[in-house]
N, C-alpha and C positions, 0 to 999 in steps of 0.2 A: 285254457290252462287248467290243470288239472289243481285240487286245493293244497294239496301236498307239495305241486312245485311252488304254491301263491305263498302258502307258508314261508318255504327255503326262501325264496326270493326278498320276502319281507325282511327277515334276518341278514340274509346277505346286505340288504341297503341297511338296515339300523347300524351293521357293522362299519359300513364305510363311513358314515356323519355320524357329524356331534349329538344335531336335534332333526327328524326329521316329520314333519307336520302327516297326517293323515292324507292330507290332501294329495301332496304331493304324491305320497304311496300309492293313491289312485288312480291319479294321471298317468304314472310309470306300470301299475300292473291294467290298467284299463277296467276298474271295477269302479263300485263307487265308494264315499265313504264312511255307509254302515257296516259295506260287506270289511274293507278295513279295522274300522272300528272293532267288528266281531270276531276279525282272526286275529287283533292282539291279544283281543279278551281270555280265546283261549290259548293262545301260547305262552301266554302270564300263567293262567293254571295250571298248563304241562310242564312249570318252573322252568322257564325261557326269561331271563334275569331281566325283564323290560323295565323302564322308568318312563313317566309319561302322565299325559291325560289329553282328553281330545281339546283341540283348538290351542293346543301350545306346541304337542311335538312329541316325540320319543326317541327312547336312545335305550342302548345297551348299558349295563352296570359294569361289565366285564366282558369279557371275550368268551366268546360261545364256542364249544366244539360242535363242529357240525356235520356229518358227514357233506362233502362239495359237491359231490357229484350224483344226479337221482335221474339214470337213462331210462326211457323204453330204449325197445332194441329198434326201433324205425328212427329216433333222435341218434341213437350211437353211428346206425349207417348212415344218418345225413351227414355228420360231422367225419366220419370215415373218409366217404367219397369225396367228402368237401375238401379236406387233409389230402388226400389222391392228387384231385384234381390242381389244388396248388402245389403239390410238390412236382406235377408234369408239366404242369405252364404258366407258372407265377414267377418265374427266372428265378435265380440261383441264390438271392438272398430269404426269398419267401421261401423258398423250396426248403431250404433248411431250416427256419423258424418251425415250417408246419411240420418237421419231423421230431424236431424237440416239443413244438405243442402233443403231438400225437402222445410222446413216450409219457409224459404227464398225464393226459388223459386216462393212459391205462393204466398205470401206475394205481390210479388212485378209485377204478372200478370196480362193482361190488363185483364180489364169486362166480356171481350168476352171467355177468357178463365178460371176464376174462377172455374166454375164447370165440366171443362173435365177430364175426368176418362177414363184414359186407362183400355181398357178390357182385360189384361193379366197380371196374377200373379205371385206369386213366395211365395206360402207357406213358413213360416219358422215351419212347423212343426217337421221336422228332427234337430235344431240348438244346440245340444246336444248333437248328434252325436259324435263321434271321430274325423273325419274330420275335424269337425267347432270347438272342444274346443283348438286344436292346431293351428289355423290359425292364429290368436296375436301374438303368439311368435315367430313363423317362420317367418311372416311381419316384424317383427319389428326386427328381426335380421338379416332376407336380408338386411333391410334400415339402419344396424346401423354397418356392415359389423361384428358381433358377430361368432365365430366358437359354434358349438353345438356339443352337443353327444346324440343319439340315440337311446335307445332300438326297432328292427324293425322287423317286422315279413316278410320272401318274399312270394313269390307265394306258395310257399308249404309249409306256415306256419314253416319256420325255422327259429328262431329267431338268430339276426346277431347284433352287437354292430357297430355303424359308427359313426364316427369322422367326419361332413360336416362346408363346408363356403356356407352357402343358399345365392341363387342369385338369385332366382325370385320362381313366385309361378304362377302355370300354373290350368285350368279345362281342363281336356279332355274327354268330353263324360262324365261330369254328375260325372266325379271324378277329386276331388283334388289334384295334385303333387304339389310338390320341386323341384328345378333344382338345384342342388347342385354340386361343385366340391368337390369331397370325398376321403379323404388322404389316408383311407385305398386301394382305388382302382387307386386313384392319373390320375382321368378322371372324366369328366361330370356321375352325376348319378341323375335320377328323383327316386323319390320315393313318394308312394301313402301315404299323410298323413293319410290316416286309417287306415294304417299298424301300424304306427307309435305307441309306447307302452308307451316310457316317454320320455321327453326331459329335457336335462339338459344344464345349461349354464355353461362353464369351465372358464371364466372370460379370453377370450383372442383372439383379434381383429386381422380383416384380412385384405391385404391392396389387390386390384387389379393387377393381375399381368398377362403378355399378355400369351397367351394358356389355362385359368383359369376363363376367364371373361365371361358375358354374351354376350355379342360381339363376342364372340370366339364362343363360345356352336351355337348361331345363324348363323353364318356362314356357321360351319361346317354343319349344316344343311341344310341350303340353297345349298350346294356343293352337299351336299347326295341327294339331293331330286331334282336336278338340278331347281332351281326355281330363280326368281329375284327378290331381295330383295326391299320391298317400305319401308315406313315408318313407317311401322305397326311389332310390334313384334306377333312373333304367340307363 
């Protein structure tokens, strides 16, 4: 990270909390904390209204203006394509979130970057598809811990009824899954939402429980695949 964004960043976190300790600043920007310690020092003298001292905390006196946004143009096209990519296959409620995040983003870019245009797309010509008209309801039942039932077709087109608690929602290779714990099988199961024939809500919520969670499913992964886990879900 470049010191410039270490700066903004530090600001942006004093802005969110009351008190926020050094340490923590550390942990969150991944330095340590001298290097902390010495970009308050100088933000304090480039009149950055801090209150503080080390080993108790710091905070803002006031509300800072700041300019928000500090792109290169390789960050503006990741977040472009990224913006792209979910408005062609993130189904129709993300799709429109990232159109309103986009407008914001540009809204508030400096001059120099106004007119850059990442050259890499993400047709949304398929959005119609099977895959993408199931992707709202499987979101939003992962996130709201909802049990579903299923009509599903498998590999050999044989149609199978499942009773799942959706946990997350995975692309692999240009196709859609579920990672779901499935009562019928009462183990982790992914399933290709394009299989998927109709989804029904049963009106009845699931709480997290240890052997059943994503955390689990991820692990035991990480075990299978002998890998070390960062901080990135795959």
């Amino acid at each position: 990270m470049r010191r410039a964004d270490r700066l903004f960043q530090i600001i942006q976190l004093l802005k969110n909390r009351r008190l926020t300790t050094a340490q923590l600043l550390s942990e969150v920007l991944e330095v340590s904390t001298r290097t902390i310690y010495r970009d308050i020092q100088d933000l304090i003298v480039s009149g950055i209204p801090i209150e503080g001292e080390a080993g108790v905390g710091y905070m803002l006196r006031k509300e800072v203006d700041v300019p928000p946004l500090m792109f290169s143009e390789t960050e503006l096209e990741a977040i472009q394509v990224g913006m792209r990519m979910v408005q062609a296959w993130g189904g129709h409620e993300l799709s429109k979130a990232a159109k309103q995040a986009m407008i914001k983003v540009s809204a508030v870019l400096p001059e120099r970057l106004q007119s850059f245009n990442a050259l890499m797309f993400a047709p949304n010509f398929y959005d119609q598809a099977p895959e993408f008209q199931h992707i709202d309801t499987l979101r939003n039942a992962a996130r709201t811990r909802q049990v579903l039932r299923f009509d599903y077709l498998d590999a050999n087109q044989n149609p199978t009824l499942r009773q799942v608690r959706p946990l997350a929602i995975y692309l692999w290779k240009a196709k859609w899954t579920v990672l779901t714990w499935c009562e019928l099988r009462a183990d982790f199961r992914n399933f290709r939402i394009d299989r998927i024939q109709t989804i029904t809500y049963i009106g009845k919520s699931f709480e997290p429980q240890v052997g059943q969670r994503l955390e689990d499913f991820l692990e035991q992964i990480y075990r299978e695949y002998d890998v070390t886990p960062d901080n990135s879900t795959i």
